[in-house]
Each structure stands twice: as structure tokens, then as C-alpha cells.
ChimeraX commands (.cxc) that place a marker at each C-alpha (Angstrom):
marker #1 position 42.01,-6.87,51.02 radius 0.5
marker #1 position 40.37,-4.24,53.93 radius 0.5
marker #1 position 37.49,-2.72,52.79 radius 0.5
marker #1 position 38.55,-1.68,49.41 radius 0.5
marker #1 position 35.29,-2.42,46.45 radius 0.5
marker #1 position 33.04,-2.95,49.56 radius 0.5
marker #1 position 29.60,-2.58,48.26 radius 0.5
marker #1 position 30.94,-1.28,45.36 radius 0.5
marker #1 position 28.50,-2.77,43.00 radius 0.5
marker #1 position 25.50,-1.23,44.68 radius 0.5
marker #1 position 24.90,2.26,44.90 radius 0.5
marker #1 position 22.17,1.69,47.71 radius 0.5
marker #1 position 21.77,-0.58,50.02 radius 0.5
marker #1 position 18.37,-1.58,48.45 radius 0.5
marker #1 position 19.81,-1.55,44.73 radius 0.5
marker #1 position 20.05,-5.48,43.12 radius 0.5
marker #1 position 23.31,-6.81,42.78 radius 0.5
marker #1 position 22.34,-7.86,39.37 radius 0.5
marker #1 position 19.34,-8.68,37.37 radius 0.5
marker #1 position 17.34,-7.99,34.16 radius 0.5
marker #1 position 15.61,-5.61,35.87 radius 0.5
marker #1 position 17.94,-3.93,38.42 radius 0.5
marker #1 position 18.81,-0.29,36.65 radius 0.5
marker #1 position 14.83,0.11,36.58 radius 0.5
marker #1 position 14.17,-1.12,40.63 radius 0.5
marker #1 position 17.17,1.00,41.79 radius 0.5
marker #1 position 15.56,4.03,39.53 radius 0.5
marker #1 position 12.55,3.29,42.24 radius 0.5
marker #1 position 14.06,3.95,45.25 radius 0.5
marker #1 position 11.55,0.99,46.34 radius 0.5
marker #1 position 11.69,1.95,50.26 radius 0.5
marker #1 position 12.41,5.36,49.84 radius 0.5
marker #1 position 9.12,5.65,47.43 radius 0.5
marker #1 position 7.43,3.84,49.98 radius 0.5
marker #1 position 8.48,5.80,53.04 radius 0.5
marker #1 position 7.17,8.97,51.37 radius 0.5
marker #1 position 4.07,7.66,50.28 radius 0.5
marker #1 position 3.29,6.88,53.88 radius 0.5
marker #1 position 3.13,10.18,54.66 radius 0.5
marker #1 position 0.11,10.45,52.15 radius 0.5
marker #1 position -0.80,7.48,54.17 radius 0.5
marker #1 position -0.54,9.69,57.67 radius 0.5
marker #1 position -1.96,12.56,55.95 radius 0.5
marker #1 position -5.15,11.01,55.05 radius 0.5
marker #1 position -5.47,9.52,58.09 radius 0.5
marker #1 position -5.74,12.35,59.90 radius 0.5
marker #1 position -8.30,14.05,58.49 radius 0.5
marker #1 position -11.62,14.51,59.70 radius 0.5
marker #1 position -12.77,11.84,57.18 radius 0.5
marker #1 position -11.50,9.56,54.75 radius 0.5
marker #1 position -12.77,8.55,51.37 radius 0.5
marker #1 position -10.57,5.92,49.85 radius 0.5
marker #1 position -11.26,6.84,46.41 radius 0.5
marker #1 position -9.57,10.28,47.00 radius 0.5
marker #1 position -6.43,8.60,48.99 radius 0.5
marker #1 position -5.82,6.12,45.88 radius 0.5
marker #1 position -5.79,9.06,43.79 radius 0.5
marker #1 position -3.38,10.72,45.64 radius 0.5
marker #1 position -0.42,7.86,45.88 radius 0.5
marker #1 position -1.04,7.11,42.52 radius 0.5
marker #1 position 0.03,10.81,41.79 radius 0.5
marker #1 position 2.72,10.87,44.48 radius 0.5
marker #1 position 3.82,7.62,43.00 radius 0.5
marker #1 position 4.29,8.96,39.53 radius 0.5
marker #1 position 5.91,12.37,40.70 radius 0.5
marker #1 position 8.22,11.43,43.06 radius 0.5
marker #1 position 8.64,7.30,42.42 radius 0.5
marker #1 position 8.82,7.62,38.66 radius 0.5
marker #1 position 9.48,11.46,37.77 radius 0.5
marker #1 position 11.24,13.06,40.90 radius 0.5
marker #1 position 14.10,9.98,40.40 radius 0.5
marker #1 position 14.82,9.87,36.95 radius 0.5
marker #1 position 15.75,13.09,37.00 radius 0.5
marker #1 position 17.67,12.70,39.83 radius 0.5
marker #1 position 19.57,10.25,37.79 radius 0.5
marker #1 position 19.20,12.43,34.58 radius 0.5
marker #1 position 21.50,14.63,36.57 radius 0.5
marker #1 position 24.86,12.78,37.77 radius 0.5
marker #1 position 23.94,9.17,37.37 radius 0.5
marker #1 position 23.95,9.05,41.17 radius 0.5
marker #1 position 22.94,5.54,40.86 radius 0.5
marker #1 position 25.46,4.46,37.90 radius 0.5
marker #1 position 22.15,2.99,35.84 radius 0.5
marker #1 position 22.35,2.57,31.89 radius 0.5
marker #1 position 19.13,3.88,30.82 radius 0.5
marker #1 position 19.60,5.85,28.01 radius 0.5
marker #1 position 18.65,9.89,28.94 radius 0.5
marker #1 position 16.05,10.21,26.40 radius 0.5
marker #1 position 14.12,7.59,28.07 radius 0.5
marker #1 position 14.78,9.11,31.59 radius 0.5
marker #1 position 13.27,12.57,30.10 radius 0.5
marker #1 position 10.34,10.49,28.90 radius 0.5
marker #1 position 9.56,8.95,31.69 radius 0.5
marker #1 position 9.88,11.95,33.94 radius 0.5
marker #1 position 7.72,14.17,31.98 radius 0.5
marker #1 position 5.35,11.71,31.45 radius 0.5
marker #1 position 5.07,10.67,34.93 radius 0.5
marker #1 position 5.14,14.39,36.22 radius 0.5
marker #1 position 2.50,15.25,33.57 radius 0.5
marker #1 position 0.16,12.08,34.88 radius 0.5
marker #1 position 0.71,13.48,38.38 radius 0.5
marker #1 position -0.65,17.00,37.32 radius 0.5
marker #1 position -3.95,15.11,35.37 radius 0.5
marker #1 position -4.37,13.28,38.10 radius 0.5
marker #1 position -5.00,16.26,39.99 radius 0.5
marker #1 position -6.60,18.31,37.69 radius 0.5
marker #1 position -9.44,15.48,38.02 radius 0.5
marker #1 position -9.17,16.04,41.88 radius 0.5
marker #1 position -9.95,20.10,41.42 radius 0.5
marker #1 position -13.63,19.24,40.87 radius 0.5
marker #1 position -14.11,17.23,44.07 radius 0.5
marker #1 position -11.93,18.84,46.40 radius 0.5
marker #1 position -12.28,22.65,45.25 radius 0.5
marker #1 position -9.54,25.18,43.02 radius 0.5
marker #1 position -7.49,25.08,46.06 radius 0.5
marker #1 position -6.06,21.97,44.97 radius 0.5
marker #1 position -4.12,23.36,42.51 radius 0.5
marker #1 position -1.73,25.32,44.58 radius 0.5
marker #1 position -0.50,21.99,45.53 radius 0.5
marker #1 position -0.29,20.58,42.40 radius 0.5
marker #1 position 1.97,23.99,41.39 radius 0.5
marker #1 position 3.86,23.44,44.29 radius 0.5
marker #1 position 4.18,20.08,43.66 radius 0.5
marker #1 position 6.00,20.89,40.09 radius 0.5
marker #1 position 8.06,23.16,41.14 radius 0.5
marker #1 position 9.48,21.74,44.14 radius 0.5
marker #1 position 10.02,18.19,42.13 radius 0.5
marker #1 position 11.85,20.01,39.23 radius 0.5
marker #1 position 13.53,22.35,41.31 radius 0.5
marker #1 position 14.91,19.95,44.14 radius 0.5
marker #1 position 15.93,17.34,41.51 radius 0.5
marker #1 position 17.52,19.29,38.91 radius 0.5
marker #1 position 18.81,21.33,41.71 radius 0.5
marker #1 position 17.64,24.69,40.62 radius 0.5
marker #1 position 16.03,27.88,42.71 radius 0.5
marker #1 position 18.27,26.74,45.50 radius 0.5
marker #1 position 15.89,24.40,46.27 radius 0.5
marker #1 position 18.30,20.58,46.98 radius 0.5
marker #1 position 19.16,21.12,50.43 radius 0.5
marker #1 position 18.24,19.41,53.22 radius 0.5
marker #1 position 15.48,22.22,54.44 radius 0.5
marker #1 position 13.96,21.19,51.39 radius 0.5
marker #1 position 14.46,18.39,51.19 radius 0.5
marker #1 position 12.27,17.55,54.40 radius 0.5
marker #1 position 9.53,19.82,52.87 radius 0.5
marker #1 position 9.49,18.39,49.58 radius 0.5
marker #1 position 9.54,14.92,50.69 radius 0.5
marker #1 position 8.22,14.84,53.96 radius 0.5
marker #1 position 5.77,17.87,54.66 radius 0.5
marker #1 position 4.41,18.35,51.16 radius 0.5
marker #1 position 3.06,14.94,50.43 radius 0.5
marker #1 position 1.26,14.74,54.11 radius 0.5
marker #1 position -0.46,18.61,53.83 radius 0.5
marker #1 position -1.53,17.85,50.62 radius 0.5
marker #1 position -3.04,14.64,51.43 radius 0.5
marker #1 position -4.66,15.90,54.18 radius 0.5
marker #1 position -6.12,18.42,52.03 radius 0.5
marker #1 position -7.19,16.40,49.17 radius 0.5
marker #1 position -9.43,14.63,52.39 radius 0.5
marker #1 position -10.28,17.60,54.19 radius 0.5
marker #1 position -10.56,20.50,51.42 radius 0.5
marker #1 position -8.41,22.51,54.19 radius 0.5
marker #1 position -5.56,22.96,56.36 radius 0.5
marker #1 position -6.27,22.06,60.04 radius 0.5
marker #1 position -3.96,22.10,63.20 radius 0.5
marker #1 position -3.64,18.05,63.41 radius 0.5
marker #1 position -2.14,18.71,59.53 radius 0.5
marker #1 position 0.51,20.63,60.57 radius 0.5
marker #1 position 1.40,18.87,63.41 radius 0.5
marker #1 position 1.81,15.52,61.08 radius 0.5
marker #1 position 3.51,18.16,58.63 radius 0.5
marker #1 position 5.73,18.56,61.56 radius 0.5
marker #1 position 6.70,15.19,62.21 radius 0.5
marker #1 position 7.15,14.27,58.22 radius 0.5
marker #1 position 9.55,17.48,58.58 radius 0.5
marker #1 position 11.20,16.17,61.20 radius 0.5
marker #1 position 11.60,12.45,60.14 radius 0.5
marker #1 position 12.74,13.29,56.41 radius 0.5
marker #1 position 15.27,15.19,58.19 radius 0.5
marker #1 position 16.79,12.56,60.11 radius 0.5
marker #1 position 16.63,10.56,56.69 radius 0.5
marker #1 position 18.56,13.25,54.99 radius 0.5
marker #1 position 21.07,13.18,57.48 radius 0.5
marker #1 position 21.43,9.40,57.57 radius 0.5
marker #1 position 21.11,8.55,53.65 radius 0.5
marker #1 position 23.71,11.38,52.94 radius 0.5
marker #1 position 26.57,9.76,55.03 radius 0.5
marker #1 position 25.61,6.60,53.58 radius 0.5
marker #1 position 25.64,7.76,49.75 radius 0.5
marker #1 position 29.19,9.17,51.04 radius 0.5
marker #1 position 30.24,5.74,52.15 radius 0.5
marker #1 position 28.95,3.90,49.64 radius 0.5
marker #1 position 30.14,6.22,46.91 radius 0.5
marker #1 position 32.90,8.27,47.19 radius 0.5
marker #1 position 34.95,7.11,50.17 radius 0.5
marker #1 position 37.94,5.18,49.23 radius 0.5
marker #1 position 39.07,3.28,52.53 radius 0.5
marker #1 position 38.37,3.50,55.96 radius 0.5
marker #1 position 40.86,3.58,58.54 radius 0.5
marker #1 position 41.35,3.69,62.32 radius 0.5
marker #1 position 40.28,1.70,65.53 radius 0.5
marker #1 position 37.93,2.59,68.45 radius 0.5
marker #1 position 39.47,2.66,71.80 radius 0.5
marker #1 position 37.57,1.66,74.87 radius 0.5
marker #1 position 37.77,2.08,78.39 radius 0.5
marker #1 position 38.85,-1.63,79.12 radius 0.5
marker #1 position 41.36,-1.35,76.98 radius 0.5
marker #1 position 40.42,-3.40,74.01 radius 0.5
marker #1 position 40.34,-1.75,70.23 radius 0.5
marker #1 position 37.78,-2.13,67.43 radius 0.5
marker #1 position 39.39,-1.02,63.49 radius 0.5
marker #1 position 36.71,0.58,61.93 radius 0.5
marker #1 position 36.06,-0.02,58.29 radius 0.5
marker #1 position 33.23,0.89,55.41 radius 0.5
marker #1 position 31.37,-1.55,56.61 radius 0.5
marker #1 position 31.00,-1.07,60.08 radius 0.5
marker #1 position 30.38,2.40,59.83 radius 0.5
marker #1 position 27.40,2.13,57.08 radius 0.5
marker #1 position 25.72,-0.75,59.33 radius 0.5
marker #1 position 24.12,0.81,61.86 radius 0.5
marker #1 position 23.22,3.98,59.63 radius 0.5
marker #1 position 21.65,1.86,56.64 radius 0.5
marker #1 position 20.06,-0.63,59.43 radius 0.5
marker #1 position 18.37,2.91,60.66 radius 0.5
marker #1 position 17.31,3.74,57.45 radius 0.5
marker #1 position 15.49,0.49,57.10 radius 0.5
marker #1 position 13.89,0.27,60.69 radius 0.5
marker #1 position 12.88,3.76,59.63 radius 0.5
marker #1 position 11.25,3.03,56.27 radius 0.5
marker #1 position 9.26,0.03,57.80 radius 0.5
marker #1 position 8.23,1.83,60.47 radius 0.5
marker #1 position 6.96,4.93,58.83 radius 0.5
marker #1 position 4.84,3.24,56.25 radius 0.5
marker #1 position 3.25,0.56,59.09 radius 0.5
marker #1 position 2.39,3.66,61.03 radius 0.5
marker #1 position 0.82,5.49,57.53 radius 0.5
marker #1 position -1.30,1.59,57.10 radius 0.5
marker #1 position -2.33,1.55,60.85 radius 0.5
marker #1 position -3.94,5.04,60.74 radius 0.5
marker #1 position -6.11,4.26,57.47 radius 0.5
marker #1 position -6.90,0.87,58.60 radius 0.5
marker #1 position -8.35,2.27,61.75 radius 0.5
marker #1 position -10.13,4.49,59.59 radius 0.5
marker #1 position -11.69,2.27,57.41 radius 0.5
marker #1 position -12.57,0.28,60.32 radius 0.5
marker #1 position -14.63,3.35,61.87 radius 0.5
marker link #1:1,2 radius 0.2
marker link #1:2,3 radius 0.2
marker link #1:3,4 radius 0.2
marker link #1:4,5 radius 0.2
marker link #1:5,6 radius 0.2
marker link #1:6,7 radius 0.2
marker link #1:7,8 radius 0.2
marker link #1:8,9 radius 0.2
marker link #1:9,10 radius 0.2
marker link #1:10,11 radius 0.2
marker link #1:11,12 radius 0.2
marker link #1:12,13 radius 0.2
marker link #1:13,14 radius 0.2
marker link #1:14,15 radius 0.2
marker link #1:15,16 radius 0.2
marker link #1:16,17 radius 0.2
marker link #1:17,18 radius 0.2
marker link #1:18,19 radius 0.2
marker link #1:19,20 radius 0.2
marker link #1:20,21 radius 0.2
marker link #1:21,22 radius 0.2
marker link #1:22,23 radius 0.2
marker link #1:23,24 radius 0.2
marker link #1:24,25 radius 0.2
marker link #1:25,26 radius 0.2
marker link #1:26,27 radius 0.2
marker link #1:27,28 radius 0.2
marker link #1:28,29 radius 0.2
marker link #1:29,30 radius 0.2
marker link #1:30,31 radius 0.2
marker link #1:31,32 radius 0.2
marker link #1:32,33 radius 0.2
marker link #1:33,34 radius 0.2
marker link #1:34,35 radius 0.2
marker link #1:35,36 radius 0.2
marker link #1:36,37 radius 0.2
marker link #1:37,38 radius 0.2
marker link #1:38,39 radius 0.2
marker link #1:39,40 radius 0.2
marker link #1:40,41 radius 0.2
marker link #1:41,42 radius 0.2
marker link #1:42,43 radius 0.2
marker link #1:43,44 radius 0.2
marker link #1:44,45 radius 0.2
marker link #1:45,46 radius 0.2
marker link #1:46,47 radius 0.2
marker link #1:47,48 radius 0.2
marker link #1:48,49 radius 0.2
marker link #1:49,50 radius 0.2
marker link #1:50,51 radius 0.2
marker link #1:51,52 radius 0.2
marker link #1:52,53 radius 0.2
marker link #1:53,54 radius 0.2
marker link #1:54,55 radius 0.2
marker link #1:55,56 radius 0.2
marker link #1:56,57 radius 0.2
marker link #1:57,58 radius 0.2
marker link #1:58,59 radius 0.2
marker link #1:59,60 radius 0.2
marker link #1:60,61 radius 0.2
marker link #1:61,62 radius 0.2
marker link #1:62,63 radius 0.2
marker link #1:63,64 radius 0.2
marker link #1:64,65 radius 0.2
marker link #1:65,66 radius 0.2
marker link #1:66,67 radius 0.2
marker link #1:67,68 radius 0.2
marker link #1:68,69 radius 0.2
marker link #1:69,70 radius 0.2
marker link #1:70,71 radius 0.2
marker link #1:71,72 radius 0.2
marker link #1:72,73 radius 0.2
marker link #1:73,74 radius 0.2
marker link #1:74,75 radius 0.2
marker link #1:75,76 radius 0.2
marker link #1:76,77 radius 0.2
marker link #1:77,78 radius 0.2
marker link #1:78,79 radius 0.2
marker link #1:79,80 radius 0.2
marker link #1:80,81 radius 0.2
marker link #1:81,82 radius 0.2
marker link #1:82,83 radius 0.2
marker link #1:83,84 radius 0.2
marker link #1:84,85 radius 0.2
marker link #1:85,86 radius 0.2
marker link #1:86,87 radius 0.2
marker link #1:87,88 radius 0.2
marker link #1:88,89 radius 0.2
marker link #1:89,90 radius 0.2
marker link #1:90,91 radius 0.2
marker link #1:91,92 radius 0.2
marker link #1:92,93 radius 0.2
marker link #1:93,94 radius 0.2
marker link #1:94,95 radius 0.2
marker link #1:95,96 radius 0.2
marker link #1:96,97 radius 0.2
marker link #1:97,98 radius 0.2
marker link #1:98,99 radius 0.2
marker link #1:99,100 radius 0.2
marker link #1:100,101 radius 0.2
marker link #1:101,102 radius 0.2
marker link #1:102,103 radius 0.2
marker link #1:103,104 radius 0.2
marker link #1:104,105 radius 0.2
marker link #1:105,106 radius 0.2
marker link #1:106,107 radius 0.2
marker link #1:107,108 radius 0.2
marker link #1:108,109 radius 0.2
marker link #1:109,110 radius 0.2
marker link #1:110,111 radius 0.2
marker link #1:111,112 radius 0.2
marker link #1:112,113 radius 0.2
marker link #1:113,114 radius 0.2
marker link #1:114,115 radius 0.2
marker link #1:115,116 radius 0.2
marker link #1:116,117 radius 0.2
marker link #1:117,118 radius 0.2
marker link #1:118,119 radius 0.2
marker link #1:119,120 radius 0.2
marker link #1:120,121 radius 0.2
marker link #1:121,122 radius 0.2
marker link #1:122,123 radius 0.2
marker link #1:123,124 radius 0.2
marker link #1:124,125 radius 0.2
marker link #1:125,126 radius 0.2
marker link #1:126,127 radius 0.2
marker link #1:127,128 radius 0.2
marker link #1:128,129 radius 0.2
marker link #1:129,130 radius 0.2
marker link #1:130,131 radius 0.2
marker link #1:131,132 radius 0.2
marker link #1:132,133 radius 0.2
marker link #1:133,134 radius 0.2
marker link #1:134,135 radius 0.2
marker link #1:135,136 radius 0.2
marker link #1:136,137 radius 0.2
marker link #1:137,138 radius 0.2
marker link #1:138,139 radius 0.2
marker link #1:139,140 radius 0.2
marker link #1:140,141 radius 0.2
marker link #1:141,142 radius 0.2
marker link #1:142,143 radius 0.2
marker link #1:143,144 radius 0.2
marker link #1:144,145 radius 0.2
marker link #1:145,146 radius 0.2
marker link #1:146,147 radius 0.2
marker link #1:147,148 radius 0.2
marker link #1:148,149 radius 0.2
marker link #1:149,150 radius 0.2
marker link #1:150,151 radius 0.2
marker link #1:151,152 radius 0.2
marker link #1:152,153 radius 0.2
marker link #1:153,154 radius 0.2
marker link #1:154,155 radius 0.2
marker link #1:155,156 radius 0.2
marker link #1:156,157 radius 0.2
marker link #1:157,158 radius 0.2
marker link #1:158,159 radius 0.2
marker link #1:159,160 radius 0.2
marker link #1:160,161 radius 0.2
marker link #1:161,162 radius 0.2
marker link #1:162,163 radius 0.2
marker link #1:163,164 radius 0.2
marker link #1:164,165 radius 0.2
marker link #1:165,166 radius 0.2
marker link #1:166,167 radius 0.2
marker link #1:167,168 radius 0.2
marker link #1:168,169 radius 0.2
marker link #1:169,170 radius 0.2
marker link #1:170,171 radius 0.2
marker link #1:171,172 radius 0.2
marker link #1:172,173 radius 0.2
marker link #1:173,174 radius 0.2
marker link #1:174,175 radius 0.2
marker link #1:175,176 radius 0.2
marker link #1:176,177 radius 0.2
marker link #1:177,178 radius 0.2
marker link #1:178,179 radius 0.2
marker link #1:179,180 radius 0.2
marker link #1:180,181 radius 0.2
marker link #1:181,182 radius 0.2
marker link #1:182,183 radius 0.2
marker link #1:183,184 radius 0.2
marker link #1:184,185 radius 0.2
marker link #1:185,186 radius 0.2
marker link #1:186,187 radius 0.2
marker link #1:187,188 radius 0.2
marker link #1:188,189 radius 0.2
marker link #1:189,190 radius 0.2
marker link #1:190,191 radius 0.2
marker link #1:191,192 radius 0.2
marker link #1:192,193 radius 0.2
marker link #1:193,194 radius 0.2
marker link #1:194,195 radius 0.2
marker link #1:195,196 radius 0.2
marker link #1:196,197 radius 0.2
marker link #1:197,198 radius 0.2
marker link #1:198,199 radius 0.2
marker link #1:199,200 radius 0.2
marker link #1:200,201 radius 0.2
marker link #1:201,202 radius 0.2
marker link #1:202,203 radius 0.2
marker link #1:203,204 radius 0.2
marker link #1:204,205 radius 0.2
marker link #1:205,206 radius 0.2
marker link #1:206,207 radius 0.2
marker link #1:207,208 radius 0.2
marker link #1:208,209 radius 0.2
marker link #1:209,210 radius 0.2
marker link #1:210,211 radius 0.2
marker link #1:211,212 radius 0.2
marker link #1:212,213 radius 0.2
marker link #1:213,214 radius 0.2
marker link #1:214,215 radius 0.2
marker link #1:215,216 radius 0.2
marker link #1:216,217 radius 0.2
marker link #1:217,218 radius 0.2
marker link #1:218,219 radius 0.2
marker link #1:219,220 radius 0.2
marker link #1:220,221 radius 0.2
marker link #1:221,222 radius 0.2
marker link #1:222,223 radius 0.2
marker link #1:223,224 radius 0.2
marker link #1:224,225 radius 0.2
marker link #1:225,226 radius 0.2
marker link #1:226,227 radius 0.2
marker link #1:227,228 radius 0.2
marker link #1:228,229 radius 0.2
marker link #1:229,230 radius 0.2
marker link #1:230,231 radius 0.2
marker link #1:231,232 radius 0.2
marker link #1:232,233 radius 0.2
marker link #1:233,234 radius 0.2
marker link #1:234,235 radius 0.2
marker link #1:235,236 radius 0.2
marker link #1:236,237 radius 0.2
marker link #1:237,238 radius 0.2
marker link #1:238,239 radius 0.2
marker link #1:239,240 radius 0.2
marker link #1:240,241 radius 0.2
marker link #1:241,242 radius 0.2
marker link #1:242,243 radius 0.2
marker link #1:243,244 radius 0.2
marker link #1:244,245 radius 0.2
marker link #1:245,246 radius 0.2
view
């Protein structure tokens, strides 16, 4: 049978097999979601001080725009993930999840100053433009802004009320780190979605010969992604628990 149907069923390598449930929890990008909010996570701990009522704030709105609103329309456009949710009901939950994002932070504007709402702007426009793929903005430049960069500068400012030199040097690293992601989820997605069969063999220097199929190319890349996710949001915990401790 080869590889042929491998992994077929699942768009992701976190999406349920089956399951009431499982067009909704695949909508969520459940590690994906999580390894951006950590970033809000990194951002907040780095700043000079920390007031938890401010960082809850802040991934609840990150967890509306990008969990909720950023990935229905991502599936509003394609059906990248093959779900059955009627598009009405992706439209409705993207607005209303972008729009609870944006009152979220309007709240924010009177305890953190007017400059808060260049993010939340920028935070529109970056999650409408990357996901419906408009101003040039889905690429993978953007990609690591949007999704890496954006959520830590903005929590750092929603602590801080400014931009200081430890912010951009975490905005560096989300950069950095969302890039890597980009580059490893895209040759999954391929893998997973459009490739047909794999075939060919690795030759080594003893002599012996591995075939290479679906499967043992997307194992080390989605076991990557997963080290990666974990990782990321224990080091985004870590930095506000030591926080909190102080």
C-alpha cells in the first residue's frame, strides 16, 4: 500500500481524527494558538513590571484575534483544513472575535495611554490582511511579524506604556522563531496535503539504504514543531512566574 492516504484524514498533525467536536478544535490551531500567545507571555515578562490584570487582558484579546478570528478566516479562504462549518458562521465568528479583540483594547487605552491604539490598528490590519491574503501581506516576512513580533511588542507595551531595547530584542527572537515555524509547518502542510507519494531511498556510507516515504519525512519536522510549541510557551510561563514571584 506505500504511503498512499497517509495521514490523509488529518490536515495537521494536531487535528482529531474524529469527534463531535473536531472541525471546531482543528479551527483552533490548539498549539499553534498557544505558541503565539507565549510570546504575550515573553513580552510581559520582560517588562519593567508586570500587572497581571493587564497580561490577562491581553491573551484574552490575542486569543480572540488570532485563535478565533485570524483562523476562521484562514479557513474562510481555501478550507485549508477541509472543516464543514458553514461560511456564514466562520464570518461570524471572525468578526465577532476580531471586534472583541479591538473592545478589549479600547478598555486598555485608558490605562496604558492613546498609544495603544496603534497596536490595536496594526493588529486589524495585519490579521485581515495576512489571512485573507491581501496588501501583500501572507508571506513568510510577515508572517514572523504578525505572529511572532507583533504579539510580544505589544505586550510589552500594554506593561510598559513604551518600547524599550529588551522589547525588541524578544521582538527579535519571536521574529526569528516564527520563522523557523514558517519554514517547518509549510513543508509539513505540503506533505500532509498535496503530495501524492513519496519515493526514493537514502544511501549511506556503509552501504546500507533507507526508502523514504510521507511519513518519514514529516516525522522529524512535525516532532520539531511540537518540541517547539512546548518549549516556547514553558519559556513565556517561566518568565511571568518569576515575575509574580518577585
Amino acid at each position: 500500500m506505500g504511503d498512499k492516504g497517509l495521514t490523509r484524514q488529518r490536515a495537521a498533525w494536531y487535528t482529531p481524527a474524529r469527534g463531535p467536536w473536531k472541525d471546531w478544535v482543528s479551527l483552533l490551531h490548539p498549539p499553534y494558538t498557544a505558541w503565539h500567545l507565549s510570546y504575550v507571555l515573553i513580552g510581559a515578562g520582560l517588562a519593567p513590571r508586570l500587572s497581571v490584570g493587564r497580561l490577562v487582558a491581553t491573551l484574552l484579546a490575542f486569543g480572540l484575534a488570532v485563535g478565533l478570528g485570524a483562523h476562521a478566516l484562514d479557513e474562510l479562504r481555501g478550507r485549508p483544513l477541509g472543516t464543514s462549518i458553514p461560511a456564514h458562521l466562520l464570518v461570524t465568528v471572525s468578526a465577532a472575535a476580531i471586534a472583541g479583540a479591538v473592545v478589549l483594547g479600547g478598555f486598555g487605552i485608558a490605562r496604558v495611554g492613546w498609544g495603544l491604539a496603534i497596536f490595536i490598528a496594526l493588529g486589524v490590519v495585519l490579521v485581515v490582511g495576512y489571512n485573507l491574503e491581501l496588501w501583500r501581506l501572507h508571506n513568510d516576512i510577515w508572517f514572523a511579524i504578525a505572529w511572532g513580533s507583533f504579539p510580544l511588542l505589544t505586550a510589552y507595551y500594554a506593561q510598559a506604556g513604551t518600547v524599550r531595547p529588551a522589547a525588541v530584542a524578544g521582538a527579535l527572537f519571536a521574529f526569528g522563531l516564527s520563522k523557523a515555524q514558517r519554514t517547518l509547518s509549510t513543508e509539513a502542510r505540503d506533505l500532509r496535503r498535496r503530495a501524492v507519494q513519496v519515493s526514493g531511498e537514502k544511501s549511506y556510507t556503509d552501504g546500507s539504504r533507507r526508502a523514504l516515504s510521507r511519513e518519514s519525512l514529516l516525522r522529524p519536522v512535525e516532532a520539531s514543531l511540537m518540541a517547539l510549541s512546548g518549549s516556547t510557551c514553558a519559556l513565556g510561563v517561566g518568565l511571568v512566574l518569576a515575575r509574580v514571584g518577585h
